[in-house]
C-alpha positions in Angstrom: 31.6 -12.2 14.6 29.9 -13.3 12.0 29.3 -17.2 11.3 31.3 -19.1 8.8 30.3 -19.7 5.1 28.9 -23.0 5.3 25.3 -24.2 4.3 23.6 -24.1 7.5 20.4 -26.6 6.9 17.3 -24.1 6.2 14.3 -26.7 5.3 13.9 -27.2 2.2 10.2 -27.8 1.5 9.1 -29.3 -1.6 6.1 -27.1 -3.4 4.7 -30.8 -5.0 4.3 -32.3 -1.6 2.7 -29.2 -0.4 0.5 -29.9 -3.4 -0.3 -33.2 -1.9 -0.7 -32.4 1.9 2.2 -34.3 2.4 2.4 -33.9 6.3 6.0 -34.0 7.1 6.5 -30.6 4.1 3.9 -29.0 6.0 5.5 -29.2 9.5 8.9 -27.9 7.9 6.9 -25.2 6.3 5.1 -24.1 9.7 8.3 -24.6 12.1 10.4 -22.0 9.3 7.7 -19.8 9.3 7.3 -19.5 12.9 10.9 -19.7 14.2 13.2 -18.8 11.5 11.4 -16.8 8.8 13.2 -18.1 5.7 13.3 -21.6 4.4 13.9 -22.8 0.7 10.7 -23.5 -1.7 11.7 -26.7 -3.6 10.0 -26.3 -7.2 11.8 -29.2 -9.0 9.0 -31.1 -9.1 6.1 -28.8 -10.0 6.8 -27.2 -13.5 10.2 -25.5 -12.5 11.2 -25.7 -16.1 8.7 -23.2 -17.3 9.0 -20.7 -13.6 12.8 -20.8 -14.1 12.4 -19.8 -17.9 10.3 -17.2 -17.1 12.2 -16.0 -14.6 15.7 -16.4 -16.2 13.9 -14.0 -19.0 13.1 -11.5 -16.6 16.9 -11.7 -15.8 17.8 -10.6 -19.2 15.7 -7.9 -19.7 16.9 -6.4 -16.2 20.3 -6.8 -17.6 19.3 -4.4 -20.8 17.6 -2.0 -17.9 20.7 -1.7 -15.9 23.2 -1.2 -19.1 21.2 2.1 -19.6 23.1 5.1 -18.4 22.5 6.6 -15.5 21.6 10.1 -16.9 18.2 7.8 -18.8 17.8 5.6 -15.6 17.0 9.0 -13.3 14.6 9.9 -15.7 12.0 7.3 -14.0 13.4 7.1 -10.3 11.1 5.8 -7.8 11.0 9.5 -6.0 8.6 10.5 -9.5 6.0 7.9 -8.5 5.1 9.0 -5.2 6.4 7.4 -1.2 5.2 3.8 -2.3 8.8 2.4 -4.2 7.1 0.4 -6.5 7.6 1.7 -9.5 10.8 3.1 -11.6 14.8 3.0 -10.7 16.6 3.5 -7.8 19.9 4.6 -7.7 22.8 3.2 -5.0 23.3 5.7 -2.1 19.7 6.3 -0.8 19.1 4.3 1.8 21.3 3.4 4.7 23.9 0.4 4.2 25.3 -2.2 6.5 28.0 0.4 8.2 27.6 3.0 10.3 29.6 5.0 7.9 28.1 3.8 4.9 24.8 3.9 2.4 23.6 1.0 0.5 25.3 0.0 -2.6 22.6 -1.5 -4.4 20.4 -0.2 -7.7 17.6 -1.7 -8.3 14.1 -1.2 -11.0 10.5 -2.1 -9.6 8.0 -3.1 -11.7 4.0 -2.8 -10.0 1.5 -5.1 -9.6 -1.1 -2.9 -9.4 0.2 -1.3 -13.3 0.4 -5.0 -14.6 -2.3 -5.6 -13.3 -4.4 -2.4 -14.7 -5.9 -1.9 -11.2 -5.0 1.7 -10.9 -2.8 4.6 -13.1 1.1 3.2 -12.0 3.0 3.2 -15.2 5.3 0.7 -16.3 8.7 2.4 -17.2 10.9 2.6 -18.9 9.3 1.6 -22.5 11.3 -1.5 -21.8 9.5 -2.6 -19.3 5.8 -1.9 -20.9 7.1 -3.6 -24.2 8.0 -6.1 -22.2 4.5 -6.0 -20.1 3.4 -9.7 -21.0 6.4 -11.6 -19.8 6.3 -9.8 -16.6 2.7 -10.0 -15.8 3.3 -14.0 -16.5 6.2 -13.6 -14.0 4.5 -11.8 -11.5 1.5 -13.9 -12.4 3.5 -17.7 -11.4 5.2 -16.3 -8.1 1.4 -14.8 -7.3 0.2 -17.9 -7.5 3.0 -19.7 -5.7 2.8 -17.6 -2.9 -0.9 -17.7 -2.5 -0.4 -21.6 -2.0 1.4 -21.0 0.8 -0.6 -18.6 2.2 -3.8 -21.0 1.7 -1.9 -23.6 3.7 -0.6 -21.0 6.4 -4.0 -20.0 7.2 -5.3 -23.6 7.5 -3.2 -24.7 9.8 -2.4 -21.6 12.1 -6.3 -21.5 12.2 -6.2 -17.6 10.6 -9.6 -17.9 8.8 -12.9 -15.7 8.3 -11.1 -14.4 6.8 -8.0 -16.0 5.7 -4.4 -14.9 4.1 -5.4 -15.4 1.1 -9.2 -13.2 1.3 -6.4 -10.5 2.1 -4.4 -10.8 -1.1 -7.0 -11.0 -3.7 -5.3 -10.3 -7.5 -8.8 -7.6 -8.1 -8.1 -5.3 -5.5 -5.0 -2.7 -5.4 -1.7 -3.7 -3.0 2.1 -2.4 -2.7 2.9 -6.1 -4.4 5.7 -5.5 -7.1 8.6 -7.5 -8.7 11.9 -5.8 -7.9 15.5 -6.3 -10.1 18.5 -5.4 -7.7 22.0 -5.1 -8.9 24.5 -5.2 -5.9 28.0 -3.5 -6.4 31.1 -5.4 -5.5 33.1 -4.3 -2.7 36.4 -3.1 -2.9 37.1 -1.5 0.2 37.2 1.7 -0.9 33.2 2.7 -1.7 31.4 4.4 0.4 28.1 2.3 -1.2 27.7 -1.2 -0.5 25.6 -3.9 0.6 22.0 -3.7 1.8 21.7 -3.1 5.6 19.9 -5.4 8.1 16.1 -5.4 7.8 12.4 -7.0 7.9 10.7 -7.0 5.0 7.8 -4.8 5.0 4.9 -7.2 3.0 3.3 -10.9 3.3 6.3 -13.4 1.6 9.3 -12.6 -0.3 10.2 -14.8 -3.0 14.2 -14.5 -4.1 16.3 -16.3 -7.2 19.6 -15.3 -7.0 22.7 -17.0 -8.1 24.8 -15.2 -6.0 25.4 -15.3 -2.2 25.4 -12.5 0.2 22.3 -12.6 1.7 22.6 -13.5 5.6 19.6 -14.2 8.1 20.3 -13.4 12.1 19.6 -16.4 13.4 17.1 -16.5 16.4 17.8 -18.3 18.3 21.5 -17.9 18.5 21.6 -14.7 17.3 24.7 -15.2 14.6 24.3 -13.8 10.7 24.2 -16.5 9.1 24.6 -16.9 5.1 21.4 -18.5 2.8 23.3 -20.2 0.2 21.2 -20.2 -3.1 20.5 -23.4 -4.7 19.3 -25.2 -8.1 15.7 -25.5 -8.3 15.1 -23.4 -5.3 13.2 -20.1 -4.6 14.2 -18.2 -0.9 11.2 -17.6 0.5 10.9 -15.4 4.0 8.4 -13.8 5.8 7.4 -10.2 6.1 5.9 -7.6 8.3 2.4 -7.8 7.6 2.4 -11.7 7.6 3.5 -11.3 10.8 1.1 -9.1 12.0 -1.5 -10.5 10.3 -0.7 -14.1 12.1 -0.9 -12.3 15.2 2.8 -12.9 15.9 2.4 -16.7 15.5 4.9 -16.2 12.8 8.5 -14.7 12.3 9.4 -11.7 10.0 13.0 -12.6 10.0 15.8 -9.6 9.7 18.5 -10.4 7.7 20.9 -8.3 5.2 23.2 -8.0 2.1 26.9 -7.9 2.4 28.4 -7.2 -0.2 30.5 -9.7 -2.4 34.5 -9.3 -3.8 34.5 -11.0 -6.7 31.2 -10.6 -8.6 28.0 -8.2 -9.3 24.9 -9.8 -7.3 22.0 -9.8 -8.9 18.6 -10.9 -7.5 15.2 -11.3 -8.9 12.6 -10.4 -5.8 8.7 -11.0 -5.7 7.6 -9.0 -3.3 3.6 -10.3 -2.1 2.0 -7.8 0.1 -1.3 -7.2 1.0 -4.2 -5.5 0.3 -3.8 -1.5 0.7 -6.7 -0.8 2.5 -6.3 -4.1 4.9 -5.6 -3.3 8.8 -3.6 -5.0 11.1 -2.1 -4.5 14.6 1.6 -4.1 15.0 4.0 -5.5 18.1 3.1 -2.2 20.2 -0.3 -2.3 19.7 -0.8 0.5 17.2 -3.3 -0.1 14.5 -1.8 0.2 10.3 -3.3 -0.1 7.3 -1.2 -1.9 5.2 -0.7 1.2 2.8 0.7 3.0 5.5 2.9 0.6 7.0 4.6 -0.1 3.9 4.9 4.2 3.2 6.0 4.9 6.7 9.1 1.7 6.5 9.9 2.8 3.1 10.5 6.4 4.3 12.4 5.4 7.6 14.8 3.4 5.8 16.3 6.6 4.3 16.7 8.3 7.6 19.8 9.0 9.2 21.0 5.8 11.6 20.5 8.1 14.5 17.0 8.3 14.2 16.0 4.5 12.7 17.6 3.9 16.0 15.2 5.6 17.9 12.5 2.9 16.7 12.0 -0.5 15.8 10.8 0.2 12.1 13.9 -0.7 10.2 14.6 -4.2 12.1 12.0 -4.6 14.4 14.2 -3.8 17.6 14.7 -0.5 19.0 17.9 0.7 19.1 19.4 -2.3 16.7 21.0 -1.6 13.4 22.7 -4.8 12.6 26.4 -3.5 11.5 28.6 -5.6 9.5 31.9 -6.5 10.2 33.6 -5.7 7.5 36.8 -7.8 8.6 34.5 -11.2 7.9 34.5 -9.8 3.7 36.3 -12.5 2.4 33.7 -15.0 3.2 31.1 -13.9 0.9 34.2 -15.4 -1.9 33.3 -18.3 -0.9 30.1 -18.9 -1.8 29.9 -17.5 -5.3 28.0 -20.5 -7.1 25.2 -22.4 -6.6 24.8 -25.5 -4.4 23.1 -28.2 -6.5 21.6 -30.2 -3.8 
């Protein structure tokens, strides 16, 4: 059974005292990131006015992007731009969702980092989005920069230099890195489409702004789903994949998932920091990637059949785990519709 809809305490570590080497932020930060995987960035303190404003813009142009019908929103799905998914619209319905049963009921548009960036040919579509090219490369630009201070204090203190996170992730050099806008349906216990189904993210750090709850993180080390409440001021962070490989398994690419939510339309606003294409590491089994083909090879697993993501550990990092829902626990996600304001 799932766990009840209360705030479980996630650390909450404060970006400014980060800034400062404040040691007690920095412990929080390395005990998340090596036992849990998630914990909530605190930027009240370190020009949130101008990050949230950005992003809250962002917000509004995703809104325009997903009022388009679907007939013009086909017209630049993912599938278009080759196996990478980071560029264009997907649809709900391609992946598989958090039943057996079921697919994933979420749409979502991708904008690249590379495109912004100019650092190959990966368009920016629809015209919306390249209109709208300067407010997302100063997006993209901010939660770059945010999570390159964490990575910077990662690799000092889990001794990961010559050469560190951050020699990995330099802003010159192509990457998978994109900004992602996902609209998740509400559940009404009829669609066959809902929810996002458990996973580890495939890059360095995820950074999340949501208003909405729904997202759930298993637990470690009692192995319970457990809801993230958003919160005011407050970016979700969690680690990925490559971070994880990349640490040498000093740190924790937590699974978690999306259940899906009675009462209102989700929305989330994901950057997604990943690392350098050509960058190799070492996954759990031994088996050398490079980071390009890591993130190809998870992207196109997730839309196998259950049966076969079951036969690996791709998807969730366990073999033979698919991390169901229980779809008799859906009236908890009502519960946590707004925002906590601690």
């Amino acid at each position: 059974m799932d766990s009840p809809p209360i705030d479980i305490p996630f650390a909450s570590v404060s970006l400014c005292k980060l800034l400062k080497d404040d040691p007690k932020s920095i412990e929080d930060l390395l005990t998340s990131s090596r036992n849990i995987g998630f914990f909530y960035l605190d930027i009240r303190d370190s020009d949130s006015d101008s990050t949230l404003k950005l992003v809250d813009a962002v917000f509004g142009v995703a809104e325009e992007l997903f009022q388009l019908s679907l007939e013009e929103k086909q017209k630049f799905h993912v599938d278009q731009y080759g196996l990478l998914n980071t560029c264009g619209y997907k649809n709900s319905g391609v992946n598989t969702g958090v039943l057996e049963t079921s697919k994933d009921g979420f749409e979502s548009w991708t904008v690249p980092e590379n495109g912004l960036f100019s650092l190959d040919n990966t368009p920016l579509v629809p015209e919306l989005v390249e209109r709208r090219q300067p407010l997302f490369l100063e997006c993209v630009t901010r939660l770059r920069g945010i999570g390159l201070i964490l990575l910077r204090i990662l690799s000092r203190h889990l001794d990961l230099q010559s050469p560190s996170l951050n020699d990995l992730h330099r802003e010159s050099i192509p990457s998978t890195s994109s900004l992602g806008m996902f609209k998740y349906l509400q559940f009404n216990g009829q669609d066959q489409n809902f929810g996002q189904a458990a996973h580890t993210d495939t890059g360095t750090l995820t950074l999340l702004f949501t208003k909405t709850a729904g997202l759930q993180v298993l637990m470690p080390e009692t192995q319970k789903w457990t809801y993230i409440q958003p919160r005011n001021g407050h970016i979700i962070v969690n680690i990925g994949d490559s971070l994880r490989f990349l640490s040498k398994g000093k740190l924790c690419s937590a699974l978690h998932r999306v259940v899906p939510n009675e009462r209102i339309t989700k929305f989330s606003l994901v950057y997604f920091m990943r690392p350098e294409e050509e960058i190799n590491f070492t996954d759990t089994g031994g088996r050398v990637w490079k980071s390009i083909d890591w993130h190809r090879k998870k992207f196109a697993v997730f839309r196998d059949p259950i049966s076969e993501q079951l036969k690996g550990s791709y998807v969730t990092g366990r073999n033979g785990f698919a991390g169901f829902w229980d779809p008799a626990d859906c009236g908890r996600g009502k519960e946590l519709c707004g925002v906590s304001q601690e």
